[in-house]
Structure formats: structure tokens, C-alpha cells
DRENPA-3360 file (N, C-alpha, C; in nm, 2 decimals, always signed):
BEGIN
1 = XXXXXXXX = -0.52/-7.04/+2.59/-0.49/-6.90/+2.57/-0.54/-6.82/+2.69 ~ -0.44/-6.77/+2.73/-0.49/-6.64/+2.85/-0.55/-6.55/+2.81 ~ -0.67/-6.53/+2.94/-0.78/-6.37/+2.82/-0.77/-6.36/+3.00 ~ -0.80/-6.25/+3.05/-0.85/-6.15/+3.17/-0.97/-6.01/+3.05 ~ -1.03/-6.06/+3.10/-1.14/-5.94/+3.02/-1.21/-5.85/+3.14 ~ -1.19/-5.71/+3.17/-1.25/-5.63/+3.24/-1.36/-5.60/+3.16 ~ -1.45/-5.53/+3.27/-1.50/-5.46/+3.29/-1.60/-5.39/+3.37 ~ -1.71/-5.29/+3.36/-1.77/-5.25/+3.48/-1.73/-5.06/+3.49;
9 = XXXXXXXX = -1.66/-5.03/+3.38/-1.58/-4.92/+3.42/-1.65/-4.83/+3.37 ~ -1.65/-4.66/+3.37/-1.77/-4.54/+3.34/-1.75/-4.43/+3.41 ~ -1.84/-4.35/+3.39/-1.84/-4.22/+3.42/-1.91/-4.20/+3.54 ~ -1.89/-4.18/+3.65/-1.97/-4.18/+3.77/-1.93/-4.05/+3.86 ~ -2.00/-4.01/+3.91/-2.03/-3.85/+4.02/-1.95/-3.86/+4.17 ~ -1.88/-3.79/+4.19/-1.81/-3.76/+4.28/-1.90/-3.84/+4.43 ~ -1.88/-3.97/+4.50/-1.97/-4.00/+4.61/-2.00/-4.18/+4.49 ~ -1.99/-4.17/+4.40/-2.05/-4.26/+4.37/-1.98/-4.38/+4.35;
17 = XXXXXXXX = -2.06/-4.50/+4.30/-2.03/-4.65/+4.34/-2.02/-4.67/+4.15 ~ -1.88/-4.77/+4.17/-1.85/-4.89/+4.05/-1.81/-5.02/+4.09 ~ -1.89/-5.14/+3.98/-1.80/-5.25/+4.05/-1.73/-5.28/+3.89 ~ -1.66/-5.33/+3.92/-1.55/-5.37/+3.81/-1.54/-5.53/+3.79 ~ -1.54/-5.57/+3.70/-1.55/-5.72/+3.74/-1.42/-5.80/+3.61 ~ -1.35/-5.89/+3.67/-1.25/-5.92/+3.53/-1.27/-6.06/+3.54 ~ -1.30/-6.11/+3.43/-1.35/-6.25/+3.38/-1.20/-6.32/+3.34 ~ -1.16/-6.40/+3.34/-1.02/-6.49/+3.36/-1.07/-6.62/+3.27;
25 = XXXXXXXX = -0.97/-6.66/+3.16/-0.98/-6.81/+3.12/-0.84/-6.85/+3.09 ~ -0.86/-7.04/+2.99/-0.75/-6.99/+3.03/-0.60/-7.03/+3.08 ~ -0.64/-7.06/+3.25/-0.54/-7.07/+3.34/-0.62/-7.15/+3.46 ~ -0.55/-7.20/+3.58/-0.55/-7.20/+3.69/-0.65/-7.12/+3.77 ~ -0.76/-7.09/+3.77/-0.79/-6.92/+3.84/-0.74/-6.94/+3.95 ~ -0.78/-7.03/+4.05/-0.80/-7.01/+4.18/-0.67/-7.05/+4.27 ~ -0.54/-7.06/+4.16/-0.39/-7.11/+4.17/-0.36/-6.94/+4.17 ~ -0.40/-6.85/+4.13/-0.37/-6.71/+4.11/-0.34/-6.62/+4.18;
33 = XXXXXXXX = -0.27/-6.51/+4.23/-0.31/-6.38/+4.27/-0.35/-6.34/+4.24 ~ -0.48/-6.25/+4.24/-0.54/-6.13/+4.15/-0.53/-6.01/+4.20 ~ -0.56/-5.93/+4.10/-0.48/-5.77/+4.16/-0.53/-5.72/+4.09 ~ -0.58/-5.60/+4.12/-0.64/-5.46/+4.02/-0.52/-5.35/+4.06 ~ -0.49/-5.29/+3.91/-0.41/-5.17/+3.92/-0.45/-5.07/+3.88 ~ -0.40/-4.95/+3.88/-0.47/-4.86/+3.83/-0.36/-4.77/+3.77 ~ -0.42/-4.69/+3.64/-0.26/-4.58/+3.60/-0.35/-4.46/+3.56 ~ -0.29/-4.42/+3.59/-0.40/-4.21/+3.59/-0.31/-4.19/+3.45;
41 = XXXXXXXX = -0.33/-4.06/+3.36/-0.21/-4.05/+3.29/-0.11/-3.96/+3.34 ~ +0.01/-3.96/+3.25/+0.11/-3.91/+3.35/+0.18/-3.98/+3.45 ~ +0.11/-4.05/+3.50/+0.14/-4.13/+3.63/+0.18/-4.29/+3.59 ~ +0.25/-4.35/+3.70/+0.25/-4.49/+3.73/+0.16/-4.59/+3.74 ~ +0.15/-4.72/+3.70/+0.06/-4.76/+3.75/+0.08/-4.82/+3.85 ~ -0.04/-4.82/+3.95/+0.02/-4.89/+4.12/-0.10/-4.94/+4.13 ~ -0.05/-5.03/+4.24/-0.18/-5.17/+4.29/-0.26/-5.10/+4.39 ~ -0.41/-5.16/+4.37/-0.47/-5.11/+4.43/-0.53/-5.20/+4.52;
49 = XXXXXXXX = -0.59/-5.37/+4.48/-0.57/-5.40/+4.61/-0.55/-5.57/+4.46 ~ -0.55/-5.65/+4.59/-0.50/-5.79/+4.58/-0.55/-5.89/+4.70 ~ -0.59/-5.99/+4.62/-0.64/-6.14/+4.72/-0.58/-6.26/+4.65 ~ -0.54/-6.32/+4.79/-0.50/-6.49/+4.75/-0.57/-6.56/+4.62 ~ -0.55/-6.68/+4.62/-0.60/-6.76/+4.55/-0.75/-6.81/+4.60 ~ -0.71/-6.84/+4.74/-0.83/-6.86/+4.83/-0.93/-6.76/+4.92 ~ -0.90/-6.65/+4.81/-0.96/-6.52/+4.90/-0.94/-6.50/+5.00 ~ -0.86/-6.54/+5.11/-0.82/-6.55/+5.23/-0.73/-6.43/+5.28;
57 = XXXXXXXX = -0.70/-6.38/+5.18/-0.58/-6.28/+5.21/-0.59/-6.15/+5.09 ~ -0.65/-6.04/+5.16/-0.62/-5.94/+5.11/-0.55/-5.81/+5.14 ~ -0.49/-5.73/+5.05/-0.45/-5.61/+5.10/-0.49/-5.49/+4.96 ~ -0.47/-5.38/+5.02/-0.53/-5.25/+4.93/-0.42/-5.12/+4.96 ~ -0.42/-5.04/+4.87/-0.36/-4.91/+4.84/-0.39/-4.87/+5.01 ~ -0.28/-4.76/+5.08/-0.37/-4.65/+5.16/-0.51/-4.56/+5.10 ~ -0.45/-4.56/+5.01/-0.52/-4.44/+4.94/-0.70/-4.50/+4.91 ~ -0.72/-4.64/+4.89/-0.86/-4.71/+4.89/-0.90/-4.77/+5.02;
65 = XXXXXXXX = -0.83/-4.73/+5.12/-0.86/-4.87/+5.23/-1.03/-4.83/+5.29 ~ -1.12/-4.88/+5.28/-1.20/-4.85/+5.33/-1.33/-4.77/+5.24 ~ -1.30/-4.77/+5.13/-1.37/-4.75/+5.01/-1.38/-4.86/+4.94 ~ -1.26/-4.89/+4.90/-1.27/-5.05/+4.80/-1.28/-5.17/+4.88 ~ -1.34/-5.27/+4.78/-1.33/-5.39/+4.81/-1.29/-5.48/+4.72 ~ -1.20/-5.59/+4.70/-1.16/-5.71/+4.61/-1.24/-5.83/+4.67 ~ -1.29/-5.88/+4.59/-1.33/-6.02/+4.63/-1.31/-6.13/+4.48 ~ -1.35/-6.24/+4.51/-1.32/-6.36/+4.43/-1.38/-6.44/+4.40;
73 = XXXXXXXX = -1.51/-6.49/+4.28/-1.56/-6.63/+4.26/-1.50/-6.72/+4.20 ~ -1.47/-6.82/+4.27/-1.36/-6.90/+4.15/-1.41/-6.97/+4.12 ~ -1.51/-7.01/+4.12/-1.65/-7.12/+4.04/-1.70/-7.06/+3.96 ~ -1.65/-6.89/+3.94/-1.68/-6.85/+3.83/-1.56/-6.74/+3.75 ~ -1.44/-6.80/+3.81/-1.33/-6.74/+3.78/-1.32/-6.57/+3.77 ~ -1.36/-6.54/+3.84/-1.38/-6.39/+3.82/-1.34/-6.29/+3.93 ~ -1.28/-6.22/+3.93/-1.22/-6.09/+4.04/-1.33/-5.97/+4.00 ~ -1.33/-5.95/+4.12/-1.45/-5.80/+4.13/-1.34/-5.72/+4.25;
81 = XXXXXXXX = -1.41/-5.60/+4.21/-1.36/-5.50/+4.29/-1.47/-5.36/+4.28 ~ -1.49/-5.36/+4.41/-1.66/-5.28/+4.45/-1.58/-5.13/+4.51 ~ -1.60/-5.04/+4.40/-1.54/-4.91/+4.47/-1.69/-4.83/+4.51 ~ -1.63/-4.78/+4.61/-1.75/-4.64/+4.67/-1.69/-4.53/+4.73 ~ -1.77/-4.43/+4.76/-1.71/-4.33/+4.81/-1.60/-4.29/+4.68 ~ -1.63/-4.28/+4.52/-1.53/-4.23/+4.46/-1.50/-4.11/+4.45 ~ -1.37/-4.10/+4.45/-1.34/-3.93/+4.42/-1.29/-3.88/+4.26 ~ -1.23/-3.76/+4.25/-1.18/-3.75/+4.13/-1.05/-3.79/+4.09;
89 = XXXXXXXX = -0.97/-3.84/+4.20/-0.82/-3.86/+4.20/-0.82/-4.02/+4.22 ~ -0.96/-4.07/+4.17/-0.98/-4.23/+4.16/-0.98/-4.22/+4.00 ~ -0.97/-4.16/+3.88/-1.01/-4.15/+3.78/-0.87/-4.22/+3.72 ~ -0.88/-4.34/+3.63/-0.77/-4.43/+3.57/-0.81/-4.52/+3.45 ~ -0.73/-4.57/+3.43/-0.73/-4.70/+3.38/-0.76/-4.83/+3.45 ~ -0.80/-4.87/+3.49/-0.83/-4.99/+3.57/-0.80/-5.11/+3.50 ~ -0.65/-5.20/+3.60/-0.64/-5.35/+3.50/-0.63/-5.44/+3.59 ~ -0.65/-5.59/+3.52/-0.66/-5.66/+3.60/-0.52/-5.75/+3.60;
97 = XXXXXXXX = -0.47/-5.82/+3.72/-0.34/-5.87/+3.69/-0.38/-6.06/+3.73 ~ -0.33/-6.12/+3.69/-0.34/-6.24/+3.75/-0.16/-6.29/+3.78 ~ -0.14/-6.32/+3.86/+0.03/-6.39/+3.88/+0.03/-6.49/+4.01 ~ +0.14/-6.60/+3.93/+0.15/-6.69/+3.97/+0.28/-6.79/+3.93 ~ +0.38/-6.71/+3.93/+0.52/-6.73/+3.92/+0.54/-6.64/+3.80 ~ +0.41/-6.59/+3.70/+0.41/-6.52/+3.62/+0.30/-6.42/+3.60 ~ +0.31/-6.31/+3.52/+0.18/-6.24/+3.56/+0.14/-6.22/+3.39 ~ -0.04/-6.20/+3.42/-0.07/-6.15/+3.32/-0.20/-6.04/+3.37;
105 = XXXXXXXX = -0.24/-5.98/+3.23/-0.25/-5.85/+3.23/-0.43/-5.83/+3.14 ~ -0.47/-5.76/+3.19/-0.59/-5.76/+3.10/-0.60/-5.63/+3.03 ~ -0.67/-5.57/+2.96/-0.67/-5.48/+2.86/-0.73/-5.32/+2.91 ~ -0.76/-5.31/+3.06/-0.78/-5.23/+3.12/-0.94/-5.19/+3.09 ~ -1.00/-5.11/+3.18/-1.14/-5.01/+3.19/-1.14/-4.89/+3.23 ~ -1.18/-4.81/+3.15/-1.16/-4.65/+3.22/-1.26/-4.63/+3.36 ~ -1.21/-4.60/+3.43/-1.30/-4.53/+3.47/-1.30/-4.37/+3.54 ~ -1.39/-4.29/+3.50/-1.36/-4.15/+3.53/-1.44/-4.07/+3.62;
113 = XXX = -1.44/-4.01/+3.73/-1.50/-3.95/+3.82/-1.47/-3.83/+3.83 ~ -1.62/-3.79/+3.80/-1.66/-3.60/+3.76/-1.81/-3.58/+3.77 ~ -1.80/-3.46/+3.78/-1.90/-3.41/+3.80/-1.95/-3.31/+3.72;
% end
């Protein structure tokens, strides 16, 4: 059975740091894409960034480049994603995706930034 279990997610001050971490079983991890998305309400959800199977290859939203980071332990199946520099228009749902001719989805984490 597929589980992707986030979390890491909270209430944090304009300037400040989250890491988000999604635990994966399961499956394949390191056969995977992983991808964090995000959905504000009202809004779509859009990717925010993504790495290979081999960590070798990532890309990110404009909107995060240089704030976030994705990374990958696959000896411990797990995707992280280290936000800094948060603002208020970072404030979402945060999910985790894994795909690999198919995708799955984890149950999301809020996180909200305010002051």
C-alpha cells in the first residue's frame, strides 16, 4: 500500500524558515519523481519544485527559486523541502507527489505565514 505522509508544516513569521519532510512507503522510492505542490485557497495547485530519482535533477517554481530547496534520502525514502526567506503569499497546503508512469499524492500540510 502507498502512504506519502507529510509533514513539518506551521505557523511561521514573515523571514522565517520550514522544512517539510514526506515519508514514502510502499513503492519504489528512488524509481520516483518527487514533487512538492502547493494550493493556496481559491487557487490552483502548482508545483513548486521537483528532483529525479537520483537527486540529480532538480527544478523549482519562479516564484521559490532561491528560497527553497528539494532534496532526497533514499536510504531513508524521504523528500524534504527546506523553505526560507518565507513570505505571506507562500501560505498553502503543501503536498507531496511521487510519479512514475503514475502519480500519487499525500494528504498535504498547512503551512501559514503571518505575522
Amino acid at each position: 500500500q502507498v502512504q506519502l505522509v507529510e509533514s513539518g508544516g506551521g505557523l511561521v513569521q514573515p523571514g522565517g524558515s520550514l522544512r517539510l519532510s514526506c515519508a514514502a512507503s510502499g513503492f519504489t522510492f528512488s524509481s520516483y519523481r518527487m514533487s512538492w505542490y502547493r494550493q493556496a485557497p481559491g487557487k490552483e495547485r502548482e508545483l513548486v519544485a521537483a528532483i529525479t530519482g537520483t537527486g540529480g535533477i532538480t527544478n523549482y517554481a519562479d516564484s521559490v527559486k532561491g528560497r527553497f530547496t528539494i532534496s532526497r534520502d533514499n536510504a531513508k525514502n524521504t523528500v524534504y523541502l527546506q523553505m526560507n526567506s518565507l513570505k505571506p503569499e507562500d501560505t498553502a497546503v503543501y503536498y507531496c507527489n511521487a510519479w512514475h508512469g503514475r502519480g500519487y499524492w499525500g494528504q498535504g500540510t498547512q503551512v501559514t505565514v503571518s505575522s
